[in-house]
C-alpha positions as CSV (number, residue, x, y, z in Angstrom):
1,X,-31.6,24.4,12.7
2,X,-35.3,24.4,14.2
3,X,-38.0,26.9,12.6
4,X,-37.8,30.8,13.8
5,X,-39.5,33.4,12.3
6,X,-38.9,37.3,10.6
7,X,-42.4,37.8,11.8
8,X,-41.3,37.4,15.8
9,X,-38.1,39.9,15.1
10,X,-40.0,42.9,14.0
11,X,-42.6,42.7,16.4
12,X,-39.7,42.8,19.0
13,X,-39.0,46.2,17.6
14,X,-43.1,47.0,17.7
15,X,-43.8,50.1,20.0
16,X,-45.9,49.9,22.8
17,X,-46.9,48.2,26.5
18,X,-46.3,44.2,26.4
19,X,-49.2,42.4,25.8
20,X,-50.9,45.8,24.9
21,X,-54.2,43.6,23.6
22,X,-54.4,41.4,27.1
23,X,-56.3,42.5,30.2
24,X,-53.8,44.1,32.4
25,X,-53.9,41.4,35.4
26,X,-53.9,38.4,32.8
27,X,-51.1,37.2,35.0
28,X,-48.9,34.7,33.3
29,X,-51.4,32.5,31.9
30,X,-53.2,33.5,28.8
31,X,-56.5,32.4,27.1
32,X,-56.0,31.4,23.4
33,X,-59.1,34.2,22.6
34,X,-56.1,36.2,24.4
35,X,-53.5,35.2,22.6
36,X,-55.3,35.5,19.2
37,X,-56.1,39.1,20.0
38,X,-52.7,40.2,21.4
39,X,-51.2,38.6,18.1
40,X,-52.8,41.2,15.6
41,X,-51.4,43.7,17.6
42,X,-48.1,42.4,17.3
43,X,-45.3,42.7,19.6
44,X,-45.2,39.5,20.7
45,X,-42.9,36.2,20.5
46,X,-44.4,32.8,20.8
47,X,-42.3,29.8,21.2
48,X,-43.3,26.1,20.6
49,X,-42.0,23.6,22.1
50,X,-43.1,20.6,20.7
51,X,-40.9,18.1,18.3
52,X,-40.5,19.8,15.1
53,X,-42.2,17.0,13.0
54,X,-46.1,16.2,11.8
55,X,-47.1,15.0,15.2
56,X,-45.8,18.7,16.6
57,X,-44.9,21.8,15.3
58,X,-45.4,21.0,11.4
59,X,-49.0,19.2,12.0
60,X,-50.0,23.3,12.8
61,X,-49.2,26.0,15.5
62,X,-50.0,29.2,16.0
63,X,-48.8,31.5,13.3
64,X,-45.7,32.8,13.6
65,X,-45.0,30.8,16.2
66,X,-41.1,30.0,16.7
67,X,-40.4,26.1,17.2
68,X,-37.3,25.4,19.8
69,X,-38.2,22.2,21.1
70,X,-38.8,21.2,24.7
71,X,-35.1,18.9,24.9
72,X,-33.5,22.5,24.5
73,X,-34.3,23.5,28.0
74,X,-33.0,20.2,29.2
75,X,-30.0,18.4,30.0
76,X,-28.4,14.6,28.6
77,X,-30.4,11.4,28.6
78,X,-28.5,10.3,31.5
79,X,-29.9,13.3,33.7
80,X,-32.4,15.4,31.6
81,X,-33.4,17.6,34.5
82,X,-30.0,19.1,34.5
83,X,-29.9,22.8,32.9
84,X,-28.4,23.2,29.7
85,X,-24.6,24.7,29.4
86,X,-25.4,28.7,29.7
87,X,-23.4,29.0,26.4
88,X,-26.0,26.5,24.8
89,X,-28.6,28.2,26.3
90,X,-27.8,31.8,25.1
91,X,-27.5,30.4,21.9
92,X,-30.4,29.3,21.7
93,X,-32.4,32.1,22.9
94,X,-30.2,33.9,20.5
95,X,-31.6,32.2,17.7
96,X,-35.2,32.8,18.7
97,X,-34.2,36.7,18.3
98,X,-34.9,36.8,22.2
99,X,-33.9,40.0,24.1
100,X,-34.1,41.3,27.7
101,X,-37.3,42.7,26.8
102,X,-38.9,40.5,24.6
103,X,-42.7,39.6,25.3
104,X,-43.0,35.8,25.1
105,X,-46.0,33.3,25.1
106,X,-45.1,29.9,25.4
107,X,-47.3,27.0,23.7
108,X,-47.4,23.5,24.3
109,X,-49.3,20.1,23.4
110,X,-51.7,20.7,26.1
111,X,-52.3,16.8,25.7
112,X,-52.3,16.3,29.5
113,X,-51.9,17.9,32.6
114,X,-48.4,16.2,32.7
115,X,-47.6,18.5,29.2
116,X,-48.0,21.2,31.3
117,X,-45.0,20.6,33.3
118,X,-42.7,21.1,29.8
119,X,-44.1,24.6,29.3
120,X,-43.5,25.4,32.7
121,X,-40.0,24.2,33.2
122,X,-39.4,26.3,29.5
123,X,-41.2,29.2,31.5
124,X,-39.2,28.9,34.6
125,X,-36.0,28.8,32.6
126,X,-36.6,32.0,30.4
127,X,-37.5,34.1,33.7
128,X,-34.2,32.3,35.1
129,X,-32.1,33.6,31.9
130,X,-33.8,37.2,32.6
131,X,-36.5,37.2,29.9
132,X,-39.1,39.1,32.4
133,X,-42.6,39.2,30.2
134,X,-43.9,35.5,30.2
135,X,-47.0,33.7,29.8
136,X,-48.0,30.2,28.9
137,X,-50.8,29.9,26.7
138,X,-53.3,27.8,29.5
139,X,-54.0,24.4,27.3
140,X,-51.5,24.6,24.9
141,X,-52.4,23.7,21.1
142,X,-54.9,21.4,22.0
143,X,-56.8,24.4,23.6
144,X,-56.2,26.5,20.8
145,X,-57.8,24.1,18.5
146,X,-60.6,23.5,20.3
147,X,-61.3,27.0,20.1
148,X,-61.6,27.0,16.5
149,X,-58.6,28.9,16.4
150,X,-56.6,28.4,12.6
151,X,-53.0,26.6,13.1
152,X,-50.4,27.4,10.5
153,X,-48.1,24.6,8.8
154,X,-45.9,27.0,7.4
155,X,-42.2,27.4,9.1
156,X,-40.8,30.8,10.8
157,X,-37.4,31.9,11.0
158,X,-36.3,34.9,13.7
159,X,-33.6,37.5,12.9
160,X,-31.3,36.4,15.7
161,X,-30.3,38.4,18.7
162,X,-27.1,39.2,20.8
163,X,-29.0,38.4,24.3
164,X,-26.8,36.7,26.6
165,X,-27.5,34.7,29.2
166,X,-27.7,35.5,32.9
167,X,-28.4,33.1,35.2
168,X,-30.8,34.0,38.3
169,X,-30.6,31.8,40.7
170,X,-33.5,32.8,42.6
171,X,-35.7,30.7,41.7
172,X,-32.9,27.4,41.3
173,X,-32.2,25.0,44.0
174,X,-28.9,23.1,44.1
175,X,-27.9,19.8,45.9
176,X,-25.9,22.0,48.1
177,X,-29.3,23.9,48.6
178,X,-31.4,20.7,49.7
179,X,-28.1,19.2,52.0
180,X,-28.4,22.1,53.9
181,X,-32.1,21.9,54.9
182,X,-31.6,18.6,55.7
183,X,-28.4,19.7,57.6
184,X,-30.8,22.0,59.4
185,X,-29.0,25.3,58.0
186,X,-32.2,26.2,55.8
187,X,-36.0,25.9,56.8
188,X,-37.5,24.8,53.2
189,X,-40.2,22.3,52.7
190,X,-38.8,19.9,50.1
191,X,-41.9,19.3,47.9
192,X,-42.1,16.3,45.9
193,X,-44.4,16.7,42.8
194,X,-44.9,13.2,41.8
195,X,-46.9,10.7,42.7
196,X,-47.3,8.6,45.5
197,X,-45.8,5.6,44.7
198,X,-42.5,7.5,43.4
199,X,-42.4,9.1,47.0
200,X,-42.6,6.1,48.7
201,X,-40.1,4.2,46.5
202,X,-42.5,2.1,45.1
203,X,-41.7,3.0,41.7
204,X,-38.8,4.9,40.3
205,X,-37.3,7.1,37.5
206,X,-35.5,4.5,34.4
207,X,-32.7,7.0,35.3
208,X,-32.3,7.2,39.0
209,X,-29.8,5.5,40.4
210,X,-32.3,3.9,43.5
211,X,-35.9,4.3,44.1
212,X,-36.8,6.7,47.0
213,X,-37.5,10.8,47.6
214,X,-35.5,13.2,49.6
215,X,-34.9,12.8,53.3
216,X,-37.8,15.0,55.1
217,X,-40.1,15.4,52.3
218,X,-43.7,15.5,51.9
219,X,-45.5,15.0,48.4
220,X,-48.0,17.5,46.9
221,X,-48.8,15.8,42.8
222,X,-48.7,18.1,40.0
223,X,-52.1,17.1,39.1
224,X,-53.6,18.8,42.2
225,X,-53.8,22.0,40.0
226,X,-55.6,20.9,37.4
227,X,-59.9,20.9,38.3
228,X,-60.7,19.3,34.7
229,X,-58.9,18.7,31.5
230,X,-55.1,20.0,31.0
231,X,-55.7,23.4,31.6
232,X,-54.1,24.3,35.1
233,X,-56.5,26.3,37.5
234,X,-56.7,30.4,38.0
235,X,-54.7,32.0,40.3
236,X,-57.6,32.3,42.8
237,X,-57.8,28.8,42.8
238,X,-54.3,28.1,42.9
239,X,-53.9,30.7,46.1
240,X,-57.0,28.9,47.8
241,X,-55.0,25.3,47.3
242,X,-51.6,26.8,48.4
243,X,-53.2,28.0,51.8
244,X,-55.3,25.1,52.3
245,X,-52.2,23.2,52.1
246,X,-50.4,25.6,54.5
247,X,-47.6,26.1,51.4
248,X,-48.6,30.0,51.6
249,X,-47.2,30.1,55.2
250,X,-43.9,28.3,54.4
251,X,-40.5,30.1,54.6
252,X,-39.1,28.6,51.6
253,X,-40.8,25.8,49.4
254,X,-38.2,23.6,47.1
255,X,-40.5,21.9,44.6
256,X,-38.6,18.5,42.9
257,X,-39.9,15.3,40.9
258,X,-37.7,12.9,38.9
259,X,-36.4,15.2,36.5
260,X,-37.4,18.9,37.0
261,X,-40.4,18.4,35.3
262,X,-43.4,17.6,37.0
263,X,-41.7,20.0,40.0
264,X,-41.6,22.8,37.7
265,X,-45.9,22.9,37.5
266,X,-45.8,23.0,41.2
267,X,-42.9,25.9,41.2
268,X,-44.9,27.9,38.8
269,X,-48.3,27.0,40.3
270,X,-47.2,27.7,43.7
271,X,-44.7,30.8,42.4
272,X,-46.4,32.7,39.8
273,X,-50.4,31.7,40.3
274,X,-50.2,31.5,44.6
275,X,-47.8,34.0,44.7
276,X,-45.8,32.6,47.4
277,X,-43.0,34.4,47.9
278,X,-39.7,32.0,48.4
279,X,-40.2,28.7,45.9
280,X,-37.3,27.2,44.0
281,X,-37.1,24.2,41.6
282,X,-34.5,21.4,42.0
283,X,-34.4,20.4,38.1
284,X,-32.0,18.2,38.8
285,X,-34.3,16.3,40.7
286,X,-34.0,12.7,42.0
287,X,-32.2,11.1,39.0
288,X,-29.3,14.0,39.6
289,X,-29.5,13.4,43.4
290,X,-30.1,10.0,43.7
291,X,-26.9,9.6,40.8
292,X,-25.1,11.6,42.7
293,X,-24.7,9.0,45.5
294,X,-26.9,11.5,48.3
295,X,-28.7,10.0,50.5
296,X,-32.3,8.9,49.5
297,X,-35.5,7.7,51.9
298,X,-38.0,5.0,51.1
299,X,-39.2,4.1,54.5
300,X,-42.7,4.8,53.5
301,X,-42.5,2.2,50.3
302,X,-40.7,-0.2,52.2
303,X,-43.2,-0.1,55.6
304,X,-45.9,-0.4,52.5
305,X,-44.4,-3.5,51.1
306,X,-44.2,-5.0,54.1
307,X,-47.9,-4.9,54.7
308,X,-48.7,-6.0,51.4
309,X,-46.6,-9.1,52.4
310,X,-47.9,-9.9,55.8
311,X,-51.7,-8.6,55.3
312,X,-52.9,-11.7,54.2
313,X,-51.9,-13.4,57.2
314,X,-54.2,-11.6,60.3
């Protein structure tokens, strides 16, 4: 059983507007100067998701602070990016106390901008499950720290909840979903969030079947939203990148990676900073696709490898 805490179940029962101590347009990232405030006022759960051990949780979190680590969220070694079983899921949020209206900051390592992409797909999962009041501490622990902030090495335990899970599928794209773009029955952009050498089959995922991206994708990296250090940008700056990029003006985005994680800092980058209005994640990703015997492209890589071959020759 991972740490929960009494503390997080009475301030679920504390009166009053959620996030009552934030600025009312913090959107759904928060400062840890923020974070530190809203806490004395209560009414808030915060969920860590690091590894429960001295490197993690017990090395010091944010008081209070409920530990459910990251692997929850996520499926088998074999295909990680896969969603857990609903009745896994609502057992787990049941254990963090977790109700419909709970008012939820998540935390993270905040060791790089790829940590990011954890607290985002835990993010994008809650909202998925229909927890509605959600922000990610911008940073994670290594930003709280560096404000001087204190961290707690004491555990937390959460009266638990009858919350049960319903899945939204808004936000969720299937393999059905992508076969049908590329069947021409949906206009999406399929959005590749890793790097280039992933995309072009250079390089691929320990668990993917074949190297390779999805037929008619481009590539946008995750690290694109990050200006300096692991804190992601504003969401001025994020609706300035998602126009320049033309993503604002696309019918339907379908953000992926190799396991739903990387994709899920462009979902919520391009979803809850940006604003735009139609963006799904594929957490299955390429290892569930690519596994799953669909068909994968890797032109780009292999056009590149030829070059690198026969450059040396002219």
């Amino acid at each position: 059983m991972t740490a929960r805490t009494a503390f997080a179940a009475a301030a679920l029962l504390a009166a009053g507007p959620a996030f009552a101590a934030l600025d009312a347009d913090h959107g759904p990232l928060v400062t840890p100067a923020e974070l530190s405030a809203a806490l004395e006022d209560g009414g808030l759960t915060v969920i860590d998701i690091r590894a429960p051990d001295g490197a993690g949780y017990a090395g010091g979190h944010v008081e209070g602070a409920l530990n459910t680590p990251y692997g929850a969220f996520r499926g088998p070694e074999e295909n990680p990016g896969q969603l857990p079983e609903i009745d896994a899921l609502t057992e787990t949020l049941q254990g963090l106390g977790l109700t419909g209206d709970s008012q939820v900051v998540v935390t993270y390592g905040g060791e790089s901008v790829t940590d990011f992409g954890a607290a985002a797909r835990v993010y994008w999962t809650l909202k998925s499950a229909g927890i509605e009041d959600l922000a990610i501490l911008n940073g994670g622990i290594a930003a709280w720290d560096a404000a001087g902030l204190p961290l707690s090495t004491a555990g937390a335990e959460a009266e638990p909840s009858d919350f049960t899970v319903t899945w939204n599928d808004r936000w969720t794209a299937t393999a059905e979903t992508v076969q049908s773009v590329l069947d021409g029955d949906r206009d999406a952009v399929l959005l590749d969030a890793r790097p280039e050498s992933f995309w072009s089959g250079e390089e691929a995922h320990p668990a993917a079947a074949r190297p390779g991206t999805l037929p008619q994708s481009q590539y946008f990296t995750h690290d694109n939203w990050f200006s300096s250090g692991p804190a992601i940008v504003d969401a001025e700056a994020a609706r300035a990148l998602a126009a320049e990029q033309d993503f604002a003006d696309a019918e339907s985005i379908i953000s992926f990676c190799n396991t739903g994680h990387w994709a899920a800092t462009n979902w919520f980058a391009l979803s809850e900073l940006a604003g735009v209005e139609d963006v799904k994640l594929y957490p299955e990703s390429v290892v569930g696709w690519s596994n799953a015997g669909f068909e994968m492209a890797n032109v780009p890589g292999a056009l590149k490898n030829f070059w690198n071959q026969v450059k040396d020759t002219f």
